[in-house]
N, C-alpha and C positions, 0 to 999 in steps of 0.2 A: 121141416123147420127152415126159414129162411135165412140166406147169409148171402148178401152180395156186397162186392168190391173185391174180391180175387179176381186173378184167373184160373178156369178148370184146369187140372194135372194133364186131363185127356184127352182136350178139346182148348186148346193154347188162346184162339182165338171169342173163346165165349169167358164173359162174365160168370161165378161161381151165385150161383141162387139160392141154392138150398146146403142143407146139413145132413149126410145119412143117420137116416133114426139106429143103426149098426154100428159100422167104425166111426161115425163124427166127422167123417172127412167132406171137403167142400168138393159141393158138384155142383156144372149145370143144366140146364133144363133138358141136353141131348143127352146126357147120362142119368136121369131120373127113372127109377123103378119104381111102382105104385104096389104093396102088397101089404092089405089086413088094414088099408086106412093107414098107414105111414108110406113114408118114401123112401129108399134105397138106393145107395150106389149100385151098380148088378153085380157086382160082388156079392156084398151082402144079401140082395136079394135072391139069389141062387141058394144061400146058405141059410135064408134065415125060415124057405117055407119049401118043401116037395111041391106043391101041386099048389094052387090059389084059386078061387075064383073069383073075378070081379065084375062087377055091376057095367049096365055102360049108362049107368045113371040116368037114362031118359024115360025110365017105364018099358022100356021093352024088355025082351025077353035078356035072361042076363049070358051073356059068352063067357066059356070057359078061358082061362090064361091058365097056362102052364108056367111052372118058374122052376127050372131046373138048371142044372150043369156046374160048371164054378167060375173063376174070374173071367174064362172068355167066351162058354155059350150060354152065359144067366141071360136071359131077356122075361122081360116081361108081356104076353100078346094081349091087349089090350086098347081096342079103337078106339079112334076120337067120335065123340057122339054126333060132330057135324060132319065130319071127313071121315067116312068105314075104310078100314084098312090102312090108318095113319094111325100110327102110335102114339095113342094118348100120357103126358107128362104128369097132370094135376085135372083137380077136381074144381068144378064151378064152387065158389065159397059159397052160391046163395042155394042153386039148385041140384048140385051135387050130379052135375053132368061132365063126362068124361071129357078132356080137352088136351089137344094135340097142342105143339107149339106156335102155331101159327093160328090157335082161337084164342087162346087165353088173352085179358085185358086187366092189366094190373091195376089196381086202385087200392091207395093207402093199405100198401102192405100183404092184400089178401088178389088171388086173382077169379077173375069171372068170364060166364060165356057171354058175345054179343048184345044176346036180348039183356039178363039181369045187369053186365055196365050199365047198358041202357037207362034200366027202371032205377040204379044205385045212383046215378048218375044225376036224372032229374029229380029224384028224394033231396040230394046233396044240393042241387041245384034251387031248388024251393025253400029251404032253412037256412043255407048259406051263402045263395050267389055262387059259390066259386064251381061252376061246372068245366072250367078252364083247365084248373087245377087238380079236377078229381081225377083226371086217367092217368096223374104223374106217379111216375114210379118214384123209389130214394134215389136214383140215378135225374131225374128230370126229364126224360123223352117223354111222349105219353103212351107210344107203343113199339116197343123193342121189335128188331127188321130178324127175320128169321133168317133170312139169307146172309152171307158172307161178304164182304167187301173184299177179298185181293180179285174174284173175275171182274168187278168193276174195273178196278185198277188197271190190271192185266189188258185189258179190251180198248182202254181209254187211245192207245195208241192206233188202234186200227181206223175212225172215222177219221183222224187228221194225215195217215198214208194213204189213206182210198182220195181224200180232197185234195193232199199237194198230188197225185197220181191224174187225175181230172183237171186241175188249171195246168199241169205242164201239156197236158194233149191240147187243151183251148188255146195254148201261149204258140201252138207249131202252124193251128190253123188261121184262118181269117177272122177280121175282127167283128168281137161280137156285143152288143147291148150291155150297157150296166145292172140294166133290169133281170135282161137272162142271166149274165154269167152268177148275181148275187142268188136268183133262183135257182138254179143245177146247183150249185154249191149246196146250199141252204140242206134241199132238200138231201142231197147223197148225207151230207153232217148229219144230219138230225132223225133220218130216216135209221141209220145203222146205229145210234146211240140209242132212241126209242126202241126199238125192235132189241136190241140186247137186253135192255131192260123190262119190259113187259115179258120176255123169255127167261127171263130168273126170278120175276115176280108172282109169273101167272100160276103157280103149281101151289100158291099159298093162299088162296081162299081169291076173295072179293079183287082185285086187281087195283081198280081206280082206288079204292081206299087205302091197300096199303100204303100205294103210293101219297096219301093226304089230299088227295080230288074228291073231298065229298061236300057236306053243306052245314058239318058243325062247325059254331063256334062263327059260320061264316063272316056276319056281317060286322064283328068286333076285329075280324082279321084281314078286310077291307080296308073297313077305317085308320088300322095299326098299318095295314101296306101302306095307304095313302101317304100317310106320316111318314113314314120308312122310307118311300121312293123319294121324296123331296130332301130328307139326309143325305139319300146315297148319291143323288147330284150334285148336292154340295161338295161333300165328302171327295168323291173321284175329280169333282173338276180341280178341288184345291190342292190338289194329292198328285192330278195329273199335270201342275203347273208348277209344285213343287219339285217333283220329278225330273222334268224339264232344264230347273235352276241347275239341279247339281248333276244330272247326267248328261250334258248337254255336251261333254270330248267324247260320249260313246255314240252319239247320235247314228252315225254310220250301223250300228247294231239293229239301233230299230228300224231303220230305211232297208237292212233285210231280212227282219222279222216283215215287216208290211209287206215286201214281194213277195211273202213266200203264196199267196192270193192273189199278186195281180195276173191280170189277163190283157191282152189287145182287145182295147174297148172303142165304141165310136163315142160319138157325141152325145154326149145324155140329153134325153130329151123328158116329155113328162112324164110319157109312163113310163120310163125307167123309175123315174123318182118315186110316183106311185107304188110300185112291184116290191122297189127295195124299203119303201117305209114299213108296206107291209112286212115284207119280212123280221125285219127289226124293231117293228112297234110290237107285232102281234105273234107272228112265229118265236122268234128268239126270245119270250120273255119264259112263256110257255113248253117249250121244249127243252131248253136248258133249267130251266126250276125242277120238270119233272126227274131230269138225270141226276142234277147236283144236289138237288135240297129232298126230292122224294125218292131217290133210288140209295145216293152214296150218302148222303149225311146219317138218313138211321144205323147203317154198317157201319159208320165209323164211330156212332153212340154208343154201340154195344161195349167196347173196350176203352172207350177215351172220356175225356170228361166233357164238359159243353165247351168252351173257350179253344181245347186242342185240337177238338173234331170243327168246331167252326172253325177257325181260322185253317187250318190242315184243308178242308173244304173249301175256301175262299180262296185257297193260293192255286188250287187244281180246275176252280175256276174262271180266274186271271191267266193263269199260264196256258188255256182252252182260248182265247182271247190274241196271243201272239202279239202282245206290245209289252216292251218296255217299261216305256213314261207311262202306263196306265198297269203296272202287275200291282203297286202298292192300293189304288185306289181301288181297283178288283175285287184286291185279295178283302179288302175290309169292305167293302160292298156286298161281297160271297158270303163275310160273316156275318152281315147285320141279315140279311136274306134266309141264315140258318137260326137267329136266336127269333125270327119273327114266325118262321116254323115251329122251332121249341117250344113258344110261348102258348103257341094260337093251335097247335095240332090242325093245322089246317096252310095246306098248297098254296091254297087261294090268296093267302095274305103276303107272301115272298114274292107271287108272279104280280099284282096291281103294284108292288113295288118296283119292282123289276121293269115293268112295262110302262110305268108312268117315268122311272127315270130314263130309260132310251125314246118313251116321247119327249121330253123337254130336251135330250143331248141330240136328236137326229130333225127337230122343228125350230129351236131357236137359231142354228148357225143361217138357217133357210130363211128366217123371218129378217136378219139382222142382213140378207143378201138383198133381199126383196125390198127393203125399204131404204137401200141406199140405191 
């Protein structure tokens, strides 16, 4: 039976899902025991059968589960029919295939394996148009992040001690390129926030997907960035001018937020210019959406609602960013970047935002140089 909007008793950090068909008590999806066709707290499922057998729902042969002990060795053995040797949660509602927590795909109410979302998906999609809306849960993500959110948190601080540790070694030596020192940075940043994330993601099936790099929903989440990235220039330039009016006694603040990056630089020349657009047009839209909108936003969906997890998102952001006059304009940039995920279940529509608004902030000051 389903019930979500708690927290589990036993798992603080998950959303309560379901109902034991036993005591009634709210569990979620890492405390679900499957036995006789209901589900179980492993309390109850300890107590409610000696021995069980379950199907692994694909046509093959069926594996014995054992369910025995009482409140603390009840388990249920029981694979996931895509993942052997992961502990299957729930049943596909269409094909009746065993599913671990990191397969199942929620849709109105009921959950499924990959393939029938898929065919649920395009039926919905053919009678109704809203194939957008069919993967949303009652929560609104369209697919709940298996993994936990505090090692994000927890790690966030490591890529910005490895980079102020690298400009203070570049500040003792001789001076170097604006092109270089934005690349060595770039890359140490981005390279240790990727790499932690693909390493807490990769153990949960498809990778690029979980993370929202795939090709549904694509080309309406294009269109929706397009639109989004022209806001979010608006939005941060007016935000960072406002900023400016009324924090303008702390200024001295942001003049050492901004050193905490500089470096002894020569004379910029063009391919400086070049190196560093790259990075900031095409690197930085895509590397930061994968951390912030595809790695930490789902984590923060599981327990928060959309507005606390966006915004909460958008300020972690902004404050990735090290300014001031720009953490307001950020932090609401970060959330328009997380409802245009929400909306669109697809990466691709946060990063053509993303990337069209630091092309127009990193090409206009340069066109408005050039023509005077």
């Amino acid at each position: 039976m389903r019930a979500e909007g708690l927290r589990c008793r036993s798992h603080p950090f998950n959303v309560t899902e379901y109902v034991c068909s036993g005591c009634g008590d709210r569990i979620c999806s890492d405390c679900v025991a499957e036995a006789g066709g209901r589900l179980y707290c492993r309390s109850c499922a300890g107590k409610s059968s000696g021995r069980e057998s379950v199907s692994r729902g694909t046509g093959e042969a069926a594996s014995s589960a054992v369910i025995s002990g009482g409140p603390v060795a009840a388990k249920v053995v029981a694979s996931c029919a895509f993942h052997p040797g992961v502990r299957a949660v729930t049943r596909c509602s269409r094909c009746g295939a065993l599913l671990c927590s990191s397969c199942q795909r929620p849709a109105r109410g009921k959950r499924y394996c990959e393939h029938c979302f898929g065919v649920v998906a395009e039926t919905e999609a053919g009678t109704s148009g809203s194939l957008v809306h069919m993967g949303r849960t009652s929560g609104g993500f369209p697919t709940p992040a298996p993994w936990r959110l505090w090692p994000g948190l927890a790690f966030l601080p490591v890529p910005f001690a490895l980079s102020g540790l690298m400009t203070y070694m570049m500040r003792q030596g001789e001076e170097v390129s604006v092109g270089a020192a934005q690349l060595l940075i770039s890359i140490l940043l981005y390279s240790t926030t990727l790499g932690f994330a693909f390493l807490v993601v990769s153990p949960y099936g498809d990778m690029w997907k979980r993370l929202g790099m795939h090709t549904k929903n694509l080309s309406a989440g294009l269109g929706l960035g397009i639109i989004g990235g022209s806001l979010t220039f608006w939005t941060v330039t007016a935000c960072g001018l406002l900023s400016q009016g009324l924090l303008q006694h702390v200024s001295w603040f942001e003049e050492r937020l901004r050193s905490f990056f500089d470096v002894n630089v020569k004379n910029t020349s063009g391919l400086d210019l070049l190196v560093a657009g790259l990075v900031i047009i095409l690197a930085a839209p895509v590397c930061e959406e994968i951390f912030f909108r595809g790695f930490l936003y789902p984590a923060m969906r599981r327990g928060m609602g959309l507005w606390t997890a966006a915004l909460l998102n958008g300020l972690l952001f902004s404050a990735f960013h090290f300014s001031l006059f720009g953490l307001l304009g950020r932090t609401l940039a970060g959330a328009l970047f997380c409802v245009l995920y929400e909306y669109t279940d697809n990466l691709w529509s946060p990063v053509a935002a993303h990337l069209l608004n630091n092309f127009v902030a990193y090409f206009l000051p340069l066109a408005a140089i050039w023509s005077s």
